[in-house]
C-alpha positions in Angstrom: -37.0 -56.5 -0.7 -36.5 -57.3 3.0 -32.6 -59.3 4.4 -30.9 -59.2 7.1 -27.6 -58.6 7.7 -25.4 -58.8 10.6 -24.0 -55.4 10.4 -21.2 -56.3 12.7 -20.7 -59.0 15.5 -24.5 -58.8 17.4 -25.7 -56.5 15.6 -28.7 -57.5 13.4 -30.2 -55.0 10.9 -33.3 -55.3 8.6 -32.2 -53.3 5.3 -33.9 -53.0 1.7 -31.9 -54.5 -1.0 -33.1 -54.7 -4.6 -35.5 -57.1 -6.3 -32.5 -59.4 -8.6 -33.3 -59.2 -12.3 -34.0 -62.0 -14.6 -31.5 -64.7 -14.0 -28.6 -64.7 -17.0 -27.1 -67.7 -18.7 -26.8 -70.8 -16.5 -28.4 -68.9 -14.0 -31.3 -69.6 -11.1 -33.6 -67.1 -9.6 -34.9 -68.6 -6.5 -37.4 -68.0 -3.5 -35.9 -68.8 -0.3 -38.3 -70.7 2.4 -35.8 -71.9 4.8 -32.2 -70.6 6.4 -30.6 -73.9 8.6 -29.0 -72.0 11.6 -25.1 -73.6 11.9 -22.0 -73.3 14.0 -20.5 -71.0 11.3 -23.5 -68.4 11.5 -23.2 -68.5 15.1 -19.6 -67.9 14.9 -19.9 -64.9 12.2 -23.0 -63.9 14.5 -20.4 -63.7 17.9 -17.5 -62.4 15.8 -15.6 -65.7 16.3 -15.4 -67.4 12.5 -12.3 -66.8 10.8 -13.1 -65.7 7.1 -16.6 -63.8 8.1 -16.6 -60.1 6.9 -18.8 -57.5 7.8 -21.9 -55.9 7.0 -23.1 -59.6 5.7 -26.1 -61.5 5.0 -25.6 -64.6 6.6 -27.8 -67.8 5.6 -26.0 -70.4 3.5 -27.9 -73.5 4.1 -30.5 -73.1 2.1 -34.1 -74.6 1.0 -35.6 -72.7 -2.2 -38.0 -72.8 -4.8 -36.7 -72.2 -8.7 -38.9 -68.9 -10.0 -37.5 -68.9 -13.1 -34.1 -70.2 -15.1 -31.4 -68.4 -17.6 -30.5 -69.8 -21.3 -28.8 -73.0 -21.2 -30.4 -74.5 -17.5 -31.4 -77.4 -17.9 -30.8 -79.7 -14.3 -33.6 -77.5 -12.8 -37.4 -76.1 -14.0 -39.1 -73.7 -12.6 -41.3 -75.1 -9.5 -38.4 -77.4 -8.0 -38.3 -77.9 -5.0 -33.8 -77.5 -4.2 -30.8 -77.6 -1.7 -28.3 -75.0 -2.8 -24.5 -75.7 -2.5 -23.5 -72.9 -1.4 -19.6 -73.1 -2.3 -19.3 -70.8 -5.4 -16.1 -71.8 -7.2 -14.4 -70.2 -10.0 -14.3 -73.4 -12.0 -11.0 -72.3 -13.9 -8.3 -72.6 -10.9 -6.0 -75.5 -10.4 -8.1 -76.8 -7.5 -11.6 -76.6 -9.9 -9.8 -78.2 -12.6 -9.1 -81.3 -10.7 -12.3 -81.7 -9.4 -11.6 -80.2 -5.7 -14.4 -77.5 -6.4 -14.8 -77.6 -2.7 -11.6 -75.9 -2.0 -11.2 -73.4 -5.0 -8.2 -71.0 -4.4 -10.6 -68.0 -5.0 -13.3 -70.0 -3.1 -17.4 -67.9 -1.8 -19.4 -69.4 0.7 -22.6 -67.9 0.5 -23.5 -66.0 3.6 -19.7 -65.8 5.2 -17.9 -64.0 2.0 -20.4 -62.9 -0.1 -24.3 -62.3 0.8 -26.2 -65.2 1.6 -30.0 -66.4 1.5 -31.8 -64.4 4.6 -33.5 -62.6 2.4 -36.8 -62.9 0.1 -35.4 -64.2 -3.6 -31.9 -64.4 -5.2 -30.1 -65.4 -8.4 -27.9 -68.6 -8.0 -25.7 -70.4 -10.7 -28.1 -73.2 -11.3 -25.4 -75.7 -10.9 -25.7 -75.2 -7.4 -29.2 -76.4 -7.3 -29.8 -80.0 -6.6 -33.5 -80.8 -6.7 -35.2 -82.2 -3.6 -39.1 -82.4 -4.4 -39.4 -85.2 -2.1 -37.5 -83.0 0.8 -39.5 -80.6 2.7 -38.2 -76.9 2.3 -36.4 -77.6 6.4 -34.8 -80.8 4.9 -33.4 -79.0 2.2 -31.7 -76.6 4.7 -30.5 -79.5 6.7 -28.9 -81.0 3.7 -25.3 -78.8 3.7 -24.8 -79.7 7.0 -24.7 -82.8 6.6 -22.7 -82.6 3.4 -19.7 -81.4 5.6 -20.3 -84.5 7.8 -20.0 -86.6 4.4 -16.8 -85.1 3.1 -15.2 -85.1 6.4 -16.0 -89.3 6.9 -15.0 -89.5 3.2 -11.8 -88.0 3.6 -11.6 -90.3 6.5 -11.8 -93.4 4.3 -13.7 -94.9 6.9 -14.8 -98.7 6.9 -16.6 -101.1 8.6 -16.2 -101.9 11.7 -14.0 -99.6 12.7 -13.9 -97.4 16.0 -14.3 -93.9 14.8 -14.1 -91.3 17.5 -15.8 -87.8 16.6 -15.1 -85.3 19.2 -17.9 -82.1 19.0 -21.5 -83.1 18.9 -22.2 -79.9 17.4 -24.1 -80.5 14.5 -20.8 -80.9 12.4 -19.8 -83.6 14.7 -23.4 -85.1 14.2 -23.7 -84.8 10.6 -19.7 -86.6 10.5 -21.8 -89.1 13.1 -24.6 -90.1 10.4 -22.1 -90.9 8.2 -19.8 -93.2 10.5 -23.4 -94.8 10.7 -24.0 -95.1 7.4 -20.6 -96.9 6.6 -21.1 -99.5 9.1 -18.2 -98.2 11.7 -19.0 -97.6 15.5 -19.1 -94.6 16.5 -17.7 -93.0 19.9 -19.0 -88.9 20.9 -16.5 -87.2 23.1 -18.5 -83.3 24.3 -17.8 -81.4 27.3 -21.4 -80.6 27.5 -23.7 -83.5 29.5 -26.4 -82.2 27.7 -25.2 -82.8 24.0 -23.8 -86.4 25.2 -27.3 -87.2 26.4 -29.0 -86.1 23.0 -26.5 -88.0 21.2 -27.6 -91.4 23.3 -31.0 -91.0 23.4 -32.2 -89.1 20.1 -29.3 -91.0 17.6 -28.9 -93.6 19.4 -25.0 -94.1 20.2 -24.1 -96.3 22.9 -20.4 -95.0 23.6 -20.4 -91.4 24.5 -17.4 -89.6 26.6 -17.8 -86.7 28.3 -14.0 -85.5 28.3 -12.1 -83.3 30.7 -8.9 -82.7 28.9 -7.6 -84.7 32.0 -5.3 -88.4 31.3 -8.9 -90.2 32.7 -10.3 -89.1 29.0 -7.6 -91.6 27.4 -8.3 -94.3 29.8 -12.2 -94.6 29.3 -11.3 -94.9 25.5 -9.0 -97.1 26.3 -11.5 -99.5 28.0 -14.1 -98.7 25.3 -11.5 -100.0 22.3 -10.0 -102.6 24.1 -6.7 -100.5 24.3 -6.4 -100.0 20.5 -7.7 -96.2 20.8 -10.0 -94.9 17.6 -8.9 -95.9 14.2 -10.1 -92.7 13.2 -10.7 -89.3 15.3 -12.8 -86.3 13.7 -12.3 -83.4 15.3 -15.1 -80.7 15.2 -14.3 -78.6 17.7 -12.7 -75.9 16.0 -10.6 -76.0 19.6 -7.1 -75.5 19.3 -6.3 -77.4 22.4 -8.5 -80.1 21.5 -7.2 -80.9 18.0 -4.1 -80.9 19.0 -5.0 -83.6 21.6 -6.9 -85.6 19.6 -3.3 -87.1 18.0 -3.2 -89.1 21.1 -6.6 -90.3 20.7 -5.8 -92.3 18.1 -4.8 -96.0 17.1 -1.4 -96.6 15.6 -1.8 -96.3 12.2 -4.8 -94.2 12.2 -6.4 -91.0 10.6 -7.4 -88.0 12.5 -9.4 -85.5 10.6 -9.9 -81.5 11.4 -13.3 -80.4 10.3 -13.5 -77.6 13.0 -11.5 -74.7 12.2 -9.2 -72.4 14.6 -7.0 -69.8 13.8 -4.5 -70.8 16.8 -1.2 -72.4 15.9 -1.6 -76.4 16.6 1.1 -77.5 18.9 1.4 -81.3 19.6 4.7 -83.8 20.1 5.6 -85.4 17.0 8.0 -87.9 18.2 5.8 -89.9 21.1 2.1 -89.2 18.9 2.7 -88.3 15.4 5.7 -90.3 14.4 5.7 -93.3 16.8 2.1 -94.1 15.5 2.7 -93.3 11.8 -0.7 -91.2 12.5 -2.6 -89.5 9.0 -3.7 -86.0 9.4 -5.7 -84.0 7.1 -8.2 -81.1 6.9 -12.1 -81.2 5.4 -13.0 -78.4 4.0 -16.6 -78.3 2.7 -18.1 -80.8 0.7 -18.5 -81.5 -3.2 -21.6 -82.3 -5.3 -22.4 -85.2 -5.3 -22.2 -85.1 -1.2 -25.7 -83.5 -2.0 -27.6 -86.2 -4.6 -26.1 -88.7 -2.1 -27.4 -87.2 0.5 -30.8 -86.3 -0.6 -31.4 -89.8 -2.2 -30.2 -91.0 1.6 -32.8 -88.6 3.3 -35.3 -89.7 0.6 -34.6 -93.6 1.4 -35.3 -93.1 4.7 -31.4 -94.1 5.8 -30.8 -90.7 7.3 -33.5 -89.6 10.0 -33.9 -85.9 10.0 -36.6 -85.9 12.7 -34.4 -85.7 15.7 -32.4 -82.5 14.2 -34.5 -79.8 13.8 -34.9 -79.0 17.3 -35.5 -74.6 16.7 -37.5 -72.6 14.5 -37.9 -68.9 14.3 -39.8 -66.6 11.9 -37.7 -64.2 9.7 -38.8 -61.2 11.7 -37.9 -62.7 15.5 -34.1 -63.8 14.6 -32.5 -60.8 16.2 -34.3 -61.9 19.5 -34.2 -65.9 18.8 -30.2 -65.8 17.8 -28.4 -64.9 21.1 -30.0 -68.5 22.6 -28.6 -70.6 19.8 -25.1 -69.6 20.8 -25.6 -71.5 23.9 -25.7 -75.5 23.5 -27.2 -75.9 27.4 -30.6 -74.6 26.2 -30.6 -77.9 23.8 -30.3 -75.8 20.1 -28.9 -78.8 17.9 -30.3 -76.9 14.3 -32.5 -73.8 14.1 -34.3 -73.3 11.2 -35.5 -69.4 10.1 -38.7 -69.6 8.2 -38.0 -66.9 5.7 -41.6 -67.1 3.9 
């Protein structure tokens, strides 16, 4: 049976893996149709994402088909139509037994530390599987990244009305962006990149965009966007050091500021004058939990959340290697590629 697997940073290898067996107990077998393209493949892919290991089959976002179930399965049936969460949790740690599955202290993402779905067929604990037979197979894929956007504006608390600054219009940032949306808050995009700011305004239709420097003039446009008061809340998805610690002063007093973007640099930012002085929140968002997916997929289905303008890349299974080198550049417009396994 055909994968691929990044053998080691930019290195792309077709190898032969064996056909899985039946699926066991509480088990899925599954035919993969679509692999969603994100920042934390193209990070594994440049040798950039902190808990990638090598040789790996990437692909964690994920639209399949159930082939056939295990004893005891009884959310799915064969012929659905699924979005796989691809966070595979021990379920018996201190984290899983309080419900934060999402950040189990022996925590798998598929595709980053264990194999993932760029292959033909795998087995999946069927608990991972949350049907979509309304979603096509792409919307499927598109569903995990917008789960992380959902977790992170959860963690957020956001509300109505507020200003809620998300700096990255990656397609973390974006997915944190429908969200903002969704809860009735206005949202502000801060990018370096012209290009993603423009997509932003014209395809998802944001008003307040910032294209930031790093300079003092960045903190006086949001001044004059907020009336002074700053962002009650600030999502970072940069995964930039210098930027997340920056984005403290970004925010109102009082407010929350929320790392979805991960670095491995140290975070160095005055407590005193940004921290302290405006009794700020800060917090990490790590994945996403279950119900982010029904909740999505019922949002997707309602029509709330428009999938249209994200898909803007497709390749077929066998053109990847050539296709992947682009996508690491956001100037050729890539917001989500999609790999058409079947």
């Amino acid at each position: 049976m055909k994968a691929l697997q990044l053998e080691q940073p930019k290195t792309w290898k077709t190898v032969d893996i064996p056909e899985p067996s039946a699926p066991a107990a509480g088990e899925a077998l599954v035919r993969i149709h679509r692999v969603g393209v994100c920042g934390t493949d193209l990070g594994g892919y440049l040798g950039k994402f902190p808990f990638f290991s090598y040789p790996r089959i990437p692909g964690h976002e994920l639209g399949v088909e159930v082939l056939a179930v295990g004893e005891g399965v009884t959310n799915v049936v064969v012929g659905d139509k699924c979005s796989v969460e691809p966070y595979i949790n021990c379920q018996k740690c201190y984290s899983c037994r309080r419900g934060l599955t999402n950040c189990c202290e022996h925590h798998q993402t598929l595709g980053v530390m264990c194999d993932g779905g760029l292959t033909e067929k795998m087995i999946l604990p069927a608990r991972k599987l949350h049907v979509a037979n309304n979603l096509t197979y792409e919307q499927s894929a598109l569903v995990e990244t917008l789960a992380i956007g959902c977790h992170a504006v959860d963690r957020a608390a956001v509300k109505s009305g507020e200003n809620v600054l998300v700096i990255g219009a990656g397609p973390i940032g974006l997915s944190a962006l429908e969200f903002i949306k969704v809860a009735g808050a206005r949202p502000i995009v801060a990018d370096i990149s012209e290009t993603r700011l423009q997509f932003v305004h014209e395809k998802m239709g944001v008003n307040d965009t910032l294209k930031v420097t790093g300079e003092d003039v960045d903190i006086e446009q949001l001044d004059a966007m907020t009336s002074n008061q700053r962002a009650d809340v600030v999502i970072d998805a940069t995964g930039n050091h210098h930027s997340m610690a920056r984005s403290l002063e970004l925010a109102a007093f009082g407010g929350r500021v929320v790392y979805v973007g991960i670095t491995q640099q140290n975070l160095n930012f005055p407590h005193a004058p940004a921290m302290h002085r405006r009794e700020l929140t800060l917090m990490a968002s790590r994945n996403a939990l279950s119900r982010d997916f029904t909740r999505i997929i019922e949002l997707i289905e309602k029509g709330t959340i428009d999938t249209q303008p994200w898909i803007t890349h497709h390749a077929k299974f066998e053109d990847v290697a050539a296709s992947f080198p682009s996508w690491t550049d956001p100037e050729t417009g890539v917001v989500k590629a999609v790999i058409h396994v079947d």
